[in-house]
ZADO-881937 format. One record per residue (C-alpha): residue number from 1; y, z, x; residue in three letters. Coordinates in nm, 2 decimals, always signed. Example, Ala and Ser with C-alpha at 12.3 -4.5 7.8 and 13.67 -1.06 7.14 Angstrom:
<atoms>
<atom><num>1</num><py>-0.45</py><pz>+0.78</pz><px>+1.23</px><residuo>ala</residuo></atom>
<atom><num>2</num><py>-0.11</py><pz>+0.71</pz><px>+1.37</px><residuo>ser</residuo></atom>
</atoms>
This chain:
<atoms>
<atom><num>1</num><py>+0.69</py><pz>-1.37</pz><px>-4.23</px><residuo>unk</residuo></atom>
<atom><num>2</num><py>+0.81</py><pz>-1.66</pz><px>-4.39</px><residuo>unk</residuo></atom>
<atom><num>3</num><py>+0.64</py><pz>-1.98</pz><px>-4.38</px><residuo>unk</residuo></atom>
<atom><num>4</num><py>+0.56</py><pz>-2.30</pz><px>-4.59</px><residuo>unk</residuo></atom>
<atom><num>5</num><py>+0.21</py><pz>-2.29</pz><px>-4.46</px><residuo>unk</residuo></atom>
<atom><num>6</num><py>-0.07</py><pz>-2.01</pz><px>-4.47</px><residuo>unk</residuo></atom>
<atom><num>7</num><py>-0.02</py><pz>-1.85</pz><px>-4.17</px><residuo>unk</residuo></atom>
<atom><num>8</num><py>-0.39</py><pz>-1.80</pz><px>-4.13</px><residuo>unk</residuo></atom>
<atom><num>9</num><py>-0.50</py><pz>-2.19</pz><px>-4.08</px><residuo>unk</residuo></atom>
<atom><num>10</num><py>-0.85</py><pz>-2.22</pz><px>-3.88</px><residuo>unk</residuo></atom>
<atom><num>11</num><py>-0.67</py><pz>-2.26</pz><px>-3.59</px><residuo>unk</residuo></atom>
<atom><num>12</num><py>-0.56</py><pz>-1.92</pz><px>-3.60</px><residuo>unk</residuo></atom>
<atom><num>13</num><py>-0.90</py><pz>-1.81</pz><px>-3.50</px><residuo>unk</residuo></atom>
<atom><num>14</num><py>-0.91</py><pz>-1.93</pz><px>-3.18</px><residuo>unk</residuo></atom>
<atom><num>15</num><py>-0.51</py><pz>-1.92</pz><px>-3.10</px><residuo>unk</residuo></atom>
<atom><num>16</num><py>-0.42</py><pz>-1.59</pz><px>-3.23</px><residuo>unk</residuo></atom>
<atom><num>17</num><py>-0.09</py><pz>-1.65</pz><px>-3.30</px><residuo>unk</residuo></atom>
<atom><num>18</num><py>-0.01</py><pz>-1.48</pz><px>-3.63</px><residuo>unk</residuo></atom>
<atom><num>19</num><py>-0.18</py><pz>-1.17</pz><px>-3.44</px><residuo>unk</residuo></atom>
<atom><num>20</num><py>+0.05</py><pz>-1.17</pz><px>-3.14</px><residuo>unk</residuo></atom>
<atom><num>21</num><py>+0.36</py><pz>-1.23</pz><px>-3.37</px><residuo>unk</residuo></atom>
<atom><num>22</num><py>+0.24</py><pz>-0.92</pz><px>-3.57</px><residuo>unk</residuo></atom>
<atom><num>23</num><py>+0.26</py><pz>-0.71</pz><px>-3.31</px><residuo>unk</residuo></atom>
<atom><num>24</num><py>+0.59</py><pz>-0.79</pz><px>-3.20</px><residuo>unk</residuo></atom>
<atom><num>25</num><py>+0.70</py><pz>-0.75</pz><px>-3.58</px><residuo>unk</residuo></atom>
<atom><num>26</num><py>+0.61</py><pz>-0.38</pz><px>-3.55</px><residuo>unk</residuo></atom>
<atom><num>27</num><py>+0.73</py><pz>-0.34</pz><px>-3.24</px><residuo>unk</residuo></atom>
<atom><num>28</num><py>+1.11</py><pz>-0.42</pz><px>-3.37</px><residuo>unk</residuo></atom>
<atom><num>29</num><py>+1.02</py><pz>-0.27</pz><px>-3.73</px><residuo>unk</residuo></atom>
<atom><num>30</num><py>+1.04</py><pz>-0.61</pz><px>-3.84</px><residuo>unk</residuo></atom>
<atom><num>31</num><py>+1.00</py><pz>-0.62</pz><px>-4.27</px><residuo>unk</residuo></atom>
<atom><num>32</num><py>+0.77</py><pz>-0.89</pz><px>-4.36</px><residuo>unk</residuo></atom>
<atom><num>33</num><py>+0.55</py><pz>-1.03</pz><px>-4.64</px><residuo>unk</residuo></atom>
<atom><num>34</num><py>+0.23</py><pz>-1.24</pz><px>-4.55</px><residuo>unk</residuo></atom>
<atom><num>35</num><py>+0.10</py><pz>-1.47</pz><px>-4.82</px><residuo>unk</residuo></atom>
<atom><num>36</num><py>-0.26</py><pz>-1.60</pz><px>-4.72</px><residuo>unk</residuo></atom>
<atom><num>37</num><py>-0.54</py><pz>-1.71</pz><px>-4.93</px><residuo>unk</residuo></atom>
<atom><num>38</num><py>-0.81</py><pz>-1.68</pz><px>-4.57</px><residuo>unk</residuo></atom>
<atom><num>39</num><py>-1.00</py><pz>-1.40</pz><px>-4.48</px><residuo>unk</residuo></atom>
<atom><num>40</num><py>-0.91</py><pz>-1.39</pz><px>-4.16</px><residuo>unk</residuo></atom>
<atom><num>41</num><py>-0.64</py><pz>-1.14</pz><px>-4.28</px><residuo>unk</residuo></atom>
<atom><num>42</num><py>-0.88</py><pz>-0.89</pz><px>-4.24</px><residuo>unk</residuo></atom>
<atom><num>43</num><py>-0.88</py><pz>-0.91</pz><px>-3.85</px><residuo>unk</residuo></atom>
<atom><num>44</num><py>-0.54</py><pz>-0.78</pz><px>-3.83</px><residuo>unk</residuo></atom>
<atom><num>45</num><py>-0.57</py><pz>-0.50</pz><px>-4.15</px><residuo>unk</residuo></atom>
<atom><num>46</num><py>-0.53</py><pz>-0.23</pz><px>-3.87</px><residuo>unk</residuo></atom>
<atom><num>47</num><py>-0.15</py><pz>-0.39</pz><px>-3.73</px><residuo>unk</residuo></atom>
<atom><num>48</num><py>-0.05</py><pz>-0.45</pz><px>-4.07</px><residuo>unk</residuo></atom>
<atom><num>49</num><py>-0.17</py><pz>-0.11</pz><px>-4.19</px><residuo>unk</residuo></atom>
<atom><num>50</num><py>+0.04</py><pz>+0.09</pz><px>-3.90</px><residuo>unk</residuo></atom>
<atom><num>51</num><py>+0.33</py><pz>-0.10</pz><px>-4.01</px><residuo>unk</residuo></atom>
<atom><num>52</num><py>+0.32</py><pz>-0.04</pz><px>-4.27</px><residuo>unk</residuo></atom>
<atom><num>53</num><py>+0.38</py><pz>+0.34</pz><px>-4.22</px><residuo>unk</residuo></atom>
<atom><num>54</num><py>+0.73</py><pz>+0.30</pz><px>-4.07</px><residuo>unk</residuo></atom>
<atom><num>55</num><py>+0.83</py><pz>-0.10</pz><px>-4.25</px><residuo>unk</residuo></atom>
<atom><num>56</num><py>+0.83</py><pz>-0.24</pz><px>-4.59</px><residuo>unk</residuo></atom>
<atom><num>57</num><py>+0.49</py><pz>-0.46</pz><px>-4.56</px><residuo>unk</residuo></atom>
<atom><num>58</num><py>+0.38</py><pz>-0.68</pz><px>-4.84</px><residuo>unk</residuo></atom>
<atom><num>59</num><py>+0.08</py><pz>-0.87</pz><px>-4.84</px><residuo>unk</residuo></atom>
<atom><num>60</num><py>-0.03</py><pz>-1.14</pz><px>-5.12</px><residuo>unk</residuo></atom>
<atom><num>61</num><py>-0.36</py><pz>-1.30</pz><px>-5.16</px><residuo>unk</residuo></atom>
<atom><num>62</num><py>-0.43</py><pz>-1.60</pz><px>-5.38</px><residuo>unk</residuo></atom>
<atom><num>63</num><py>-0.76</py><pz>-1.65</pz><px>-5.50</px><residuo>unk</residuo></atom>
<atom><num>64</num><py>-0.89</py><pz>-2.07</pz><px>-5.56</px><residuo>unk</residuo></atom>
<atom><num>65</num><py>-1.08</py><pz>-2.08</pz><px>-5.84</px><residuo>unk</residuo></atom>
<atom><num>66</num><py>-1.17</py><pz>-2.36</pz><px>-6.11</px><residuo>unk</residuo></atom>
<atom><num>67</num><py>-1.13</py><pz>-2.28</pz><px>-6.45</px><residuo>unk</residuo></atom>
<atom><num>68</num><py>-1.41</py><pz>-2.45</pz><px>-6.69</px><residuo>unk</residuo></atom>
<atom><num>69</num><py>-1.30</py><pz>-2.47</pz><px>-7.04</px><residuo>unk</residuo></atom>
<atom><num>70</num><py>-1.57</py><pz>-2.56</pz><px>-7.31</px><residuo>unk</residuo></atom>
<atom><num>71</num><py>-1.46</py><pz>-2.85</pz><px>-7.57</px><residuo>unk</residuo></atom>
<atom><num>72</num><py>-1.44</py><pz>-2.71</pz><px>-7.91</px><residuo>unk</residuo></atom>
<atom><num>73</num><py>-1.49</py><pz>-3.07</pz><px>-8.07</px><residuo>unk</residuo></atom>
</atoms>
């Protein structure tokens, strides 16, 4: 799935869209990779997971953090 955006904004919760395009990914045997940084990935582990088993699926999640570094001086 290529995108510029996450393709798990807020909105996704209510609209479902990633979801419904999921499906019709496996459905065709579609390859994809998702890049996502939301939990709400974890709502469709079960689609990805099955197509997995017959498509290349690649999933990447970034993590936010903030990095504190002490001064040495």
């Amino acid at each position: 799935m290529g995108s510029i955006c996450d393709p798990y904004q807020p909105i996704e919760r209510k609209y479902q869209i990633t979801q419904e395009m999921l499906k019709e990914f496996k459905r065709y045997k579609v390859p994809l990779t998702i890049a996502t940084k939301s939990n709400l990935i974890s709502r469709d582990i079960d689609i990805i997971s099955e197509m997995s088993k017959e498509t290349p699926v690649d999933v990447v999640i970034s993590i936010s953090s903030i990095l504190v570094v002490a001064n040495p001086f």
